[in-house]
C-alpha positions as a printed Julia matrix, in Angstrom:
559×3 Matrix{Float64}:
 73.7   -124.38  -27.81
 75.1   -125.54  -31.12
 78.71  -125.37  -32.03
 80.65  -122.23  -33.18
 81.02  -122.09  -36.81
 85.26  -122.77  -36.48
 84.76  -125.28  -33.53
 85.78  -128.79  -33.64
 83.14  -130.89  -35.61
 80.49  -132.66  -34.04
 81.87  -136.43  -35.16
 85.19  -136.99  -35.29
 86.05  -140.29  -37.83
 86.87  -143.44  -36.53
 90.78  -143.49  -37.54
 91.0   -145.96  -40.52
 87.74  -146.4   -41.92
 86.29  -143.53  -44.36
 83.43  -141.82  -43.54
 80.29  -143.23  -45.35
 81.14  -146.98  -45.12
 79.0   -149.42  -44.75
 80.87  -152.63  -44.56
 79.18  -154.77  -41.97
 81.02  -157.37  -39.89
 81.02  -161.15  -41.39
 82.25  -164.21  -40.35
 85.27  -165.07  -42.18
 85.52  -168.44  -44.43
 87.03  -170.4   -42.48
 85.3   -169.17  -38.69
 85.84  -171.86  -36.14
 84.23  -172.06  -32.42
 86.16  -168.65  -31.6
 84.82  -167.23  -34.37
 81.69  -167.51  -33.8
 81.9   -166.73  -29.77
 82.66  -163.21  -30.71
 80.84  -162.7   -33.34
 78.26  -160.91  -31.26
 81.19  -158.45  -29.56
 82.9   -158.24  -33.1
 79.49  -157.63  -35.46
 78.26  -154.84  -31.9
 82.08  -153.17  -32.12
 81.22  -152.79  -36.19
 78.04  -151.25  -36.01
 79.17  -148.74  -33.41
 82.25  -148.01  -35.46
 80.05  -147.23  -38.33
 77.55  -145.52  -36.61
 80.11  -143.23  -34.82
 81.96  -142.5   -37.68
 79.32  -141.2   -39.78
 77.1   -139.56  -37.14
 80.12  -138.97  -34.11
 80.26  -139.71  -30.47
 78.52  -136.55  -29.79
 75.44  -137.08  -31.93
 75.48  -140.41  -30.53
 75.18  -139.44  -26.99
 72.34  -137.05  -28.11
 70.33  -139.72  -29.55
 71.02  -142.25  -26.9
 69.84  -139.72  -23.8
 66.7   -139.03  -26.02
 65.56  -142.37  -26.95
 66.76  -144.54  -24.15
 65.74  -141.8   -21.15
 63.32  -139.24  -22.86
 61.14  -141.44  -25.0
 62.18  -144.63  -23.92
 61.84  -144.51  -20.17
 59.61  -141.22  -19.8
 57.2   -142.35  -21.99
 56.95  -145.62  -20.93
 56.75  -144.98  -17.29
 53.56  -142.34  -17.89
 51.96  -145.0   -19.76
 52.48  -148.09  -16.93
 51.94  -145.76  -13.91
 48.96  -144.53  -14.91
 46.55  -147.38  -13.46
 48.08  -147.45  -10.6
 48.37  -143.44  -10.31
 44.7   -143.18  -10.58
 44.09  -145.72   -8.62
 46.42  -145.61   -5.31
 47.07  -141.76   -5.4
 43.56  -140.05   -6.89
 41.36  -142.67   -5.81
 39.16  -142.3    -9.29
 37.09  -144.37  -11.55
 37.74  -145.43  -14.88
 36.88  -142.89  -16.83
 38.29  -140.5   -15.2
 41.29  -141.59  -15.52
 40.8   -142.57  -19.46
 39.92  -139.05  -19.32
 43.04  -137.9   -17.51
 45.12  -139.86  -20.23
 43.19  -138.41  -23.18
 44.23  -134.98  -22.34
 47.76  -136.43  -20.97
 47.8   -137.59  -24.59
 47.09  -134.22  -26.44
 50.55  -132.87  -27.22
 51.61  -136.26  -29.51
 48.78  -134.76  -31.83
 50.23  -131.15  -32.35
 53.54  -131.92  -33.46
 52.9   -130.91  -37.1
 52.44  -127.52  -35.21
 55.01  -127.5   -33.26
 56.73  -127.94  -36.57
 56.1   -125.33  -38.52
 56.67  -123.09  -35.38
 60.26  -124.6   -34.76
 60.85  -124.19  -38.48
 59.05  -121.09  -39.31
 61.23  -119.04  -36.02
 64.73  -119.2   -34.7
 63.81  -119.07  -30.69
 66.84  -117.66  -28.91
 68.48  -118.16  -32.58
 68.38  -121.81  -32.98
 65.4   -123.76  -34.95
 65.71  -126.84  -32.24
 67.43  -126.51  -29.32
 65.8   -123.97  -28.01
 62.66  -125.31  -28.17
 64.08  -128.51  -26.76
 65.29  -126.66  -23.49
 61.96  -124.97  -22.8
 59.98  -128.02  -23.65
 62.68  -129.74  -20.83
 62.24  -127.33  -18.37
 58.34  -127.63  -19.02
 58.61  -131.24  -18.42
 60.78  -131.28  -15.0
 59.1   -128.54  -13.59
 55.71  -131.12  -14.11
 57.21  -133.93  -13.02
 58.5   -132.34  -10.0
 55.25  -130.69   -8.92
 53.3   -134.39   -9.43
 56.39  -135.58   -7.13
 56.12  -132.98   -4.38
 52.23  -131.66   -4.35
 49.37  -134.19   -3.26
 47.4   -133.93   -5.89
 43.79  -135.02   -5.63
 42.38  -133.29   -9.01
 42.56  -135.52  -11.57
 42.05  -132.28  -14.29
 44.99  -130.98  -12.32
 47.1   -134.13  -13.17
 45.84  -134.3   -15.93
 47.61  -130.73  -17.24
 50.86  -131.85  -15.27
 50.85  -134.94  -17.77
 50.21  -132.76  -20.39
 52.79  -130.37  -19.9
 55.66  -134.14  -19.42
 54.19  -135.11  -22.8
 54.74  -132.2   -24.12
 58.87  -132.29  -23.22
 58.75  -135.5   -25.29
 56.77  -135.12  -27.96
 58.43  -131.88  -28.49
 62.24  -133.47  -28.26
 60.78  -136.76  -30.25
 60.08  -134.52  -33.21
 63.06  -132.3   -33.45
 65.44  -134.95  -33.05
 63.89  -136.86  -35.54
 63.86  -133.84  -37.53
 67.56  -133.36  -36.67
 68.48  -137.3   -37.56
 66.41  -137.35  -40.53
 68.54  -133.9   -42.08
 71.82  -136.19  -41.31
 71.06  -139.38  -42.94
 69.38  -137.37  -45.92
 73.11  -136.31  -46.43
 74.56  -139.91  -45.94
 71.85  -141.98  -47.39
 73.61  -145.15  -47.2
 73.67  -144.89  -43.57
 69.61  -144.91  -42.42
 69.36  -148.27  -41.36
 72.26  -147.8   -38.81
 70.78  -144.5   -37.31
 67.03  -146.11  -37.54
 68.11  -148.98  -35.76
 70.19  -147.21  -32.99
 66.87  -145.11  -32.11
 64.61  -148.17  -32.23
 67.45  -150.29  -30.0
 67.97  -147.32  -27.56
 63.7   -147.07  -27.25
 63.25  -150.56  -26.62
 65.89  -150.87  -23.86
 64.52  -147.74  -22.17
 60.9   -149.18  -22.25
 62.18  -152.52  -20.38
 64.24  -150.46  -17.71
 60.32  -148.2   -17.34
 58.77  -151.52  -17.12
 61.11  -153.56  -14.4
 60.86  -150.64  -12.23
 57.06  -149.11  -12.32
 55.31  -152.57  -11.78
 57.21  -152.87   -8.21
 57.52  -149.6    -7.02
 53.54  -149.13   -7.94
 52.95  -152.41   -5.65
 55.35  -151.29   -2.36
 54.73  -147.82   -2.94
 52.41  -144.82   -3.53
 52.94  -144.27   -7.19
 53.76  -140.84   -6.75
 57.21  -141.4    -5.44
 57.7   -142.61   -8.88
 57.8   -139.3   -10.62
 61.12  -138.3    -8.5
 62.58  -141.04  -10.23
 61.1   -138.95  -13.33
 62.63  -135.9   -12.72
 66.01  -136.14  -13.28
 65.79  -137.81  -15.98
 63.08  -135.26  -17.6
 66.19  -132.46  -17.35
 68.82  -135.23  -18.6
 67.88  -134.28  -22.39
 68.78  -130.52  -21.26
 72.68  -131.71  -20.94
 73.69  -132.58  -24.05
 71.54  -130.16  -26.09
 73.0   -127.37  -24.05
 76.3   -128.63  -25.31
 75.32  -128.49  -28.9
 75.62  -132.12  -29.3
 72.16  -131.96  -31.51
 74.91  -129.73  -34.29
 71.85  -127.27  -34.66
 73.5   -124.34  -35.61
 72.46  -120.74  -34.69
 70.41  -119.29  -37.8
 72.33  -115.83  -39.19
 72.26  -112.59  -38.17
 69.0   -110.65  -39.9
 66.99  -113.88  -40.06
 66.0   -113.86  -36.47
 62.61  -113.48  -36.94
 59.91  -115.09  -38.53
 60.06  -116.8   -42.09
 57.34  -115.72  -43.65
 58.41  -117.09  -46.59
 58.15  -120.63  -45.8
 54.33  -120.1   -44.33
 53.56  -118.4   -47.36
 55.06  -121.05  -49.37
 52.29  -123.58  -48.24
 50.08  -122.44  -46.68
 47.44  -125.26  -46.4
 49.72  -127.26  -45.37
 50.1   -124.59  -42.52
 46.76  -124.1   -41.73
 46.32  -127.86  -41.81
 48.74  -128.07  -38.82
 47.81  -125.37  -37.27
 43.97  -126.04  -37.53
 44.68  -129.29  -36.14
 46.44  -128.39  -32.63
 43.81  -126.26  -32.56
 41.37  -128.64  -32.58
 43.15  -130.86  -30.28
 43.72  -128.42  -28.07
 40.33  -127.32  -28.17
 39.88  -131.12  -26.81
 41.66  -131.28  -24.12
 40.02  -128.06  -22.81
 36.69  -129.45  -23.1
 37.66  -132.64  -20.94
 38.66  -130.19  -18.48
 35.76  -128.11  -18.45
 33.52  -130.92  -19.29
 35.78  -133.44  -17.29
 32.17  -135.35  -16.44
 29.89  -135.44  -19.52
 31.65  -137.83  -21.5
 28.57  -137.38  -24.01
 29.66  -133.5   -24.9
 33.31  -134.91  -25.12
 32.35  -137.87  -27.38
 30.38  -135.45  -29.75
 33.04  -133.02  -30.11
 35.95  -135.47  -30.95
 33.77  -137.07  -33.42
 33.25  -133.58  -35.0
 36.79  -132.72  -35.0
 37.73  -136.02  -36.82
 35.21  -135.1   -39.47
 36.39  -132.25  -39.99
 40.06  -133.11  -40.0
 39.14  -135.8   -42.18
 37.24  -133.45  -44.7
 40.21  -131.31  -45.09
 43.01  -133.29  -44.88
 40.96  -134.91  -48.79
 41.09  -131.45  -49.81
 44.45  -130.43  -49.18
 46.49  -133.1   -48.77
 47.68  -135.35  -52.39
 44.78  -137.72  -52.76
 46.25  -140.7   -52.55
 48.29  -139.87  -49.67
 44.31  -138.32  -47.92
 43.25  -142.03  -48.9
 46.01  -144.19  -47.11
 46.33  -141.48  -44.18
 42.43  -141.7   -43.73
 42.83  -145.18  -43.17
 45.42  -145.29  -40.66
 43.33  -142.51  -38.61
 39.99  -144.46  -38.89
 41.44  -148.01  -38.14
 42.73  -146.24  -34.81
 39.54  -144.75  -34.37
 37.53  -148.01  -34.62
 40.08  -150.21  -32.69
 37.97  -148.17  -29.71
 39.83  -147.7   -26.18
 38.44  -149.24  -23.24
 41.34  -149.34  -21.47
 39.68  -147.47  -18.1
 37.02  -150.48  -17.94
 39.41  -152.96  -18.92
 42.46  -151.99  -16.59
 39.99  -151.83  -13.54
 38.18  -155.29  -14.2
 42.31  -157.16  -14.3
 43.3   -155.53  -11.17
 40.62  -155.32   -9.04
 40.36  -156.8    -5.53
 37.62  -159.68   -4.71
 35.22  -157.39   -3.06
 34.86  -155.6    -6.36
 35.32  -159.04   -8.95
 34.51  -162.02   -6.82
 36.7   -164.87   -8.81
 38.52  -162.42  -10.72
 42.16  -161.97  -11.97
 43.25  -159.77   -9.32
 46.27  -159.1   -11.01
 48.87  -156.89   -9.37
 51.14  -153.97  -10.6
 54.34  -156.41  -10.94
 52.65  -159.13  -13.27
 50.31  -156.32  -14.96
 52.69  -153.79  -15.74
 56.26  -155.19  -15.56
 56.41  -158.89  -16.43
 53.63  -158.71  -19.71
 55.46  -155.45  -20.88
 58.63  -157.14  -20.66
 57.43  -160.1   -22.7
 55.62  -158.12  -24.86
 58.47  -156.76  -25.8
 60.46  -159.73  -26.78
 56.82  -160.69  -28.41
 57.63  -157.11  -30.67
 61.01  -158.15  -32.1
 59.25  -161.63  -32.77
 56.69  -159.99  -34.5
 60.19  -158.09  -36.58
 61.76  -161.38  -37.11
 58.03  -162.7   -38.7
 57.68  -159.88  -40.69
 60.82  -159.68  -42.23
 60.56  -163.51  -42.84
 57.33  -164.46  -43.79
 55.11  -160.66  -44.36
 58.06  -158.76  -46.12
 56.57  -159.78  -49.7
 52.65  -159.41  -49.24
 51.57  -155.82  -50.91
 50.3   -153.24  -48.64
 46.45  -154.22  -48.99
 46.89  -157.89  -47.9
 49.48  -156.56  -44.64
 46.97  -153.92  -43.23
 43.63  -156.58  -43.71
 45.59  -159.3   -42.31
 46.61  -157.11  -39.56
 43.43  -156.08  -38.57
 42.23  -159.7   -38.02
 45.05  -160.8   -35.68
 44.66  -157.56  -33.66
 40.7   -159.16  -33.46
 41.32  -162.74  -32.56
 43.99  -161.41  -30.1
 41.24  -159.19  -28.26
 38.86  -162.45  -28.39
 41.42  -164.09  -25.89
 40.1   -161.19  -23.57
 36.64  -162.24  -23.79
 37.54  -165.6   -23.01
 39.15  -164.21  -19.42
 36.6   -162.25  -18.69
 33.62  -164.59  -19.27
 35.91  -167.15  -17.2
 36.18  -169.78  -19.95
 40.24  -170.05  -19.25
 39.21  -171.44  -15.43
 36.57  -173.93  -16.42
 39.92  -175.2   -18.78
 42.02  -175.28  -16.13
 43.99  -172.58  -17.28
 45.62  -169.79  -14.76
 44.86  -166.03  -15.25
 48.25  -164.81  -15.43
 49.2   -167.86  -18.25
 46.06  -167.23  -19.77
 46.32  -163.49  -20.26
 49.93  -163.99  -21.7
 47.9   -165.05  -24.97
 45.7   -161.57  -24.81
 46.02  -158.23  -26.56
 48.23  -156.93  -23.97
 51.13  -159.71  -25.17
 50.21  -160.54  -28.7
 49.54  -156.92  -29.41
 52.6   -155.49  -29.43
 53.76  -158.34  -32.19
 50.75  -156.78  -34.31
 51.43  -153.66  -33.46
 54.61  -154.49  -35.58
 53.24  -155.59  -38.3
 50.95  -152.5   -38.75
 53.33  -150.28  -37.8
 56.16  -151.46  -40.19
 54.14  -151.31  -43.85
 52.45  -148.11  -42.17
 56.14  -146.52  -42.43
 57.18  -147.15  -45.32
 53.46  -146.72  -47.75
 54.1   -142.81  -45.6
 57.44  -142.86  -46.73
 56.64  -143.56  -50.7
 53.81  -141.05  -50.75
 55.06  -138.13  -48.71
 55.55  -135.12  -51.54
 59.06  -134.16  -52.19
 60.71  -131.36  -50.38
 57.9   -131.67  -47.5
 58.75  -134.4   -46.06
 59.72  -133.57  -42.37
 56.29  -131.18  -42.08
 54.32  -133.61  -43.74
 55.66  -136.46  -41.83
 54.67  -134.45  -38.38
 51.44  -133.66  -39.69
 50.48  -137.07  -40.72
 51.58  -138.43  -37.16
 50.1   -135.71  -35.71
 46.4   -136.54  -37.39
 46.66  -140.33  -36.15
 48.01  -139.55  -32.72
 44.71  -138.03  -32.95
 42.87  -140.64  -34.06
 44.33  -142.57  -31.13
 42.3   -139.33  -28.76
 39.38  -139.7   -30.55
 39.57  -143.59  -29.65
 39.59  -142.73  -26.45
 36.88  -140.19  -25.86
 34.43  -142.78  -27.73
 35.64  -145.42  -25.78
 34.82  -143.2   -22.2
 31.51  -142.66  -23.23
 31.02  -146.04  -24.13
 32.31  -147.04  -21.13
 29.85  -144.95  -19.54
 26.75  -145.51  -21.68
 27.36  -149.59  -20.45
 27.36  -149.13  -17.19
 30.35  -150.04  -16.49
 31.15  -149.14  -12.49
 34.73  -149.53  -12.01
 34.68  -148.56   -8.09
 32.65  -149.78   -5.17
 29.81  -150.95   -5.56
 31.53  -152.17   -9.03
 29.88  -153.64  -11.92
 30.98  -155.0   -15.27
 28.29  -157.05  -16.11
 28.52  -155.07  -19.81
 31.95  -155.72  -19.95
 32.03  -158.65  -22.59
 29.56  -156.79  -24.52
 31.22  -153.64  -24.6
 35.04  -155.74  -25.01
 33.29  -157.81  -28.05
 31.5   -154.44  -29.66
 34.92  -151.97  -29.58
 37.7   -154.4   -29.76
 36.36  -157.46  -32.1
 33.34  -156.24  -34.39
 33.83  -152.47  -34.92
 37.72  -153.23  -36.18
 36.44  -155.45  -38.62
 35.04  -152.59  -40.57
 38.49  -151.68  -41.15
 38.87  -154.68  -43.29
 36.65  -153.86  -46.55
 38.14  -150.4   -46.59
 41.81  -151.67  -46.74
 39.88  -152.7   -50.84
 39.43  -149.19  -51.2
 41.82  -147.03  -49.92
 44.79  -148.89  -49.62
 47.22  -149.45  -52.43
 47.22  -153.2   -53.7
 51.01  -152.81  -54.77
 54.1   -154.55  -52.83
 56.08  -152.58  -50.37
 59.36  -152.45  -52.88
 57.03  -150.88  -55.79
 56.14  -147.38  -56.69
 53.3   -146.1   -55.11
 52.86  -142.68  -57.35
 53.7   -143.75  -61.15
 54.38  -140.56  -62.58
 56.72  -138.83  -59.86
 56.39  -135.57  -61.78
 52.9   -136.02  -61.77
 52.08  -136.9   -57.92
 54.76  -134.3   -56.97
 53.44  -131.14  -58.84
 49.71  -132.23  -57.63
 51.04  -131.87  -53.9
 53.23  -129.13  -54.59
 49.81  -127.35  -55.62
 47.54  -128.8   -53.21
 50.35  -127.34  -50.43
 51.09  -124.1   -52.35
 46.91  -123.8   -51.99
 45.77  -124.93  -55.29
 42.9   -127.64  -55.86
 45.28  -129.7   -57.88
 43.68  -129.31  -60.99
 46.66  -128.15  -62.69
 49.14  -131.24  -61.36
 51.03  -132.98  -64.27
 50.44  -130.04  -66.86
 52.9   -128.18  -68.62
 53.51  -124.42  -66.69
């Protein structure tokens, strides 16, 4: 799966240009119209040049299948069929199919496990690949049962989903792992591999989203998981060929490394408690796939206990900022089962309402929210690239807010009695808007992780820390199905969402809000170019002994 130590390497360098450059195409002095007509072709033909010659064709091709097919397209298309799935195939409610998606969901929050199992044992010899394949083979064989089998469970769908999420999450954090290694030993070159993954994810979410709206409106929505399956076993093709340059561990350290899960071991357990708990999640939907009351309670728990530990084992300020990132997920609660329904439902269930269909729901506002997401890049990078940390994540929280409050407008009708159409009206709402706030949270999110991540743990940490707000994203959920429930909210005949502003106003515009005064007390008020930890030795030898299962008592003191 990897190459041959005496095979050919896995890049070969562009003839000319030394590896390691970064000399970016520019318009020479004197550029007339010609000029700048191919600047676009000339400053595209650079950046590949660079990127190839620094990470290869090979490496290149790896990343692209991933990003663009895996992560772009796979994940996109489980996200936008899922309405439609649930609706045209399983013929359930609302929270049922939240419910469905919750434990669809469950794999993105174990990756810090899957982690330290990847890294702690070679399986089949390799640290990556391996686990890639398996994951892959997981993944098509789901896809192709929910393509051939009628399923009518949706707990049985449900662990299909799982098992596709698990294929991606799974490749998502290996590869990263993989590209993160590379540009560690060409440091001068991140920007050109973190923009080639971002690039190849956005054009595989716009191919998921010009397809899925249609096919969901002429079709069942089951016929579009065959369009799933091949491209679930595409990331099989080039890992098989070694293009991920994972090489095959030596002979004698086959087994387990014990050594590196004895090294830090709370940061272990930490991982390992916390796919546990997840885990333990999902199987309670399942067996509790009903009582949303039992499921609410015991996400709530888990939180508080992941919560609790993560402040006792984890550097503190890197427990303060991470805390925050969980809990602002948390309180931005999901309703997407009662919202979803109310857009797209037919007359007989919302006399007057939207109606919207699969096309306009799912295609045409992803595809402008994704041009609204590389505004929201270009305004950030303009305008939000100088506020400190504190001011971005406040600021944030407050757009995401007045964004939802176009919602309430549609749904209490206001937009008709203006004169205003649904479909231009909704174009304003959370579902277009967001993703450009989605950007600026995610962006400062990145890079406070970045500064505060301990020294020599960065790839475990990093997967645990996504890990724990992937699961804050879960326990968003499972509040938000209860909620859902404990309003009344009937999203099949005989409907009824006379709660629904209520419950809209409540999760999305007043609970968020509490995010705001805690951004004053967890989050750093320093600029995204400063220092986050002033003494370096300091904050690294007080996670070095928080991970190494100390209390940090001892960080910053002479041995």
């Amino acid at each position: 799966m990897a190459a041959a130590d005496g095979q050919e390497p896995y890049y070969e360098p562009i003839p000319g240009q030394e590896e390691g450059e970064e000399e970016e195409y520019k318009l020479p002095d004197d550029a007339g119209f010609g000029d700048y007509a191919a600047h676009p072709y000339r400053a595209c033909k650079n950046y590949m040049d660079r990127f190839l010659s620094n990470f290869g064709w090979r490496f290149a091709i790896q990343m692209g299948v991933m990003y663009t097919i895996v992560k772009g397209i796979l994940s996109s298309v489980i996200g936008l069929v899922q309405l439609s799935y649930c609706k045209k195939s399983l013929h359930i409610d609302g929270t049922a199919c939240q419910t469905m998606g919750a434990i669809a969901q469950t794999p993105w929050a174990i990756k810090g496990a899957i982690g330290v199992v990847s890294d702690a044992y070679p399986l089949f010899g390799y640290h990556k690949s391996s686990y890639i394949m398996v994951a892959a083979a997981m993944g098509t064989s789901a896809f192709f049962y929910l393509a051939a089998v009628p399923v009518h469970t949706a707990s049985v769908a449900a662990a299909a989903l799982f098992l596709a999420n698990y294929e991606i999450a799974t490749s998502d954090l290996l590869c990263e792992g993989k590209y993160a290694e590379l540009m560690q030993t060409k440091p001068k070159t991140g920007s050109t591999m973190v923009s080639f993954v971002w690039g190849c994810f956005q054009v595989g979410s716009l191919i998921a989203a010009l397809f899925v709206g249609p096919m969901a409106d002429a079709y069942n929505p089951q016929i579009i998981f065959w369009v799933c399956l091949p491209l679930a076993a595409s990331i099989m093709i080039p890992t098989g060929l070694g293009y991920l340059a994972d090489k095959k561990v030596p002979e004698g350290k086959e087994g387990v490394d014990w050594a590196l899960l004895q090294q830090y071991p709370k940061i272990v357990a930490f991982c390992l408690i916390m796919a546990a708990v997840a885990i333990g999640n999902a199987v309670i939907d399942i067996i509790f796939f009903d009582e949303h009351m039992w499921q609410a309670i015991y996400a709530v728990s888990a939180a508080v206990l992941l919560s609790v530990l993560a402040f006792l084992w984890l550097p503190r300020q890197l427990a303060m900022c991470n805390f925050y990132m969980f809990f602002s997920s948390v309180l931005y609660i999901n309703i997407r089962g009662a919202q979803d329904f109310w857009f797209t439902a037919d007359e007989s269930c919302v006399p007057g309402g939207p109606a919207f269909d699969y096309t306009y729901y799912n295609t045409y506002t992803a595809v402008v929210g994704a041009f609204t997401g590389w505004i929201g890049i270009v305004i950030f990078q303009s305008f939000m690239s100088g506020w400190t940390f504190r001011k971005l994540f406040w600021v944030t929280t407050v757009l995401q807010v007045v964004a939802s409050a176009f919602d309430l407008l549609i749904i209490e009708r206001y937009n008709i009695g203006w004169g205003i159409d649904d479909k231009m009206f909704y174009m304003f709402g959370d579902a277009v808007i967001g993703p450009a706030v989605m950007m600026f949270a995610f962006m400062p999110a990145v890079v406070l992780t970045s500064k505060l991540v301990p020294k020599g743990l960065e790839s475990t940490t990093y997967a645990l820390l996504a890990g724990f707000q992937n699961f804050g994203g879960v326990v968003s959920s499972q509040i938000g199905i209860y909620a859902t429930q404990y309003a009344n909210i009937q999203t099949d005949a005989p409907c009824n969402f006379d709660n629904l502003t209520t419950l809209v106003a409540v999760c999305h515009c007043l609970l968020p809000l509490l995010a705001v005064p805690l951004t004053f007390i967890l989050i750093p008020d320093k600029l995204m170019t400063d220092t986050i930890i002033e003494d370096d030795e300091e904050g690294d030898a007080e996670a070095k002994d928080k991970a190494e299962g100390g209390d940090g008592s001892n960080s910053g003191k002479e041995a």
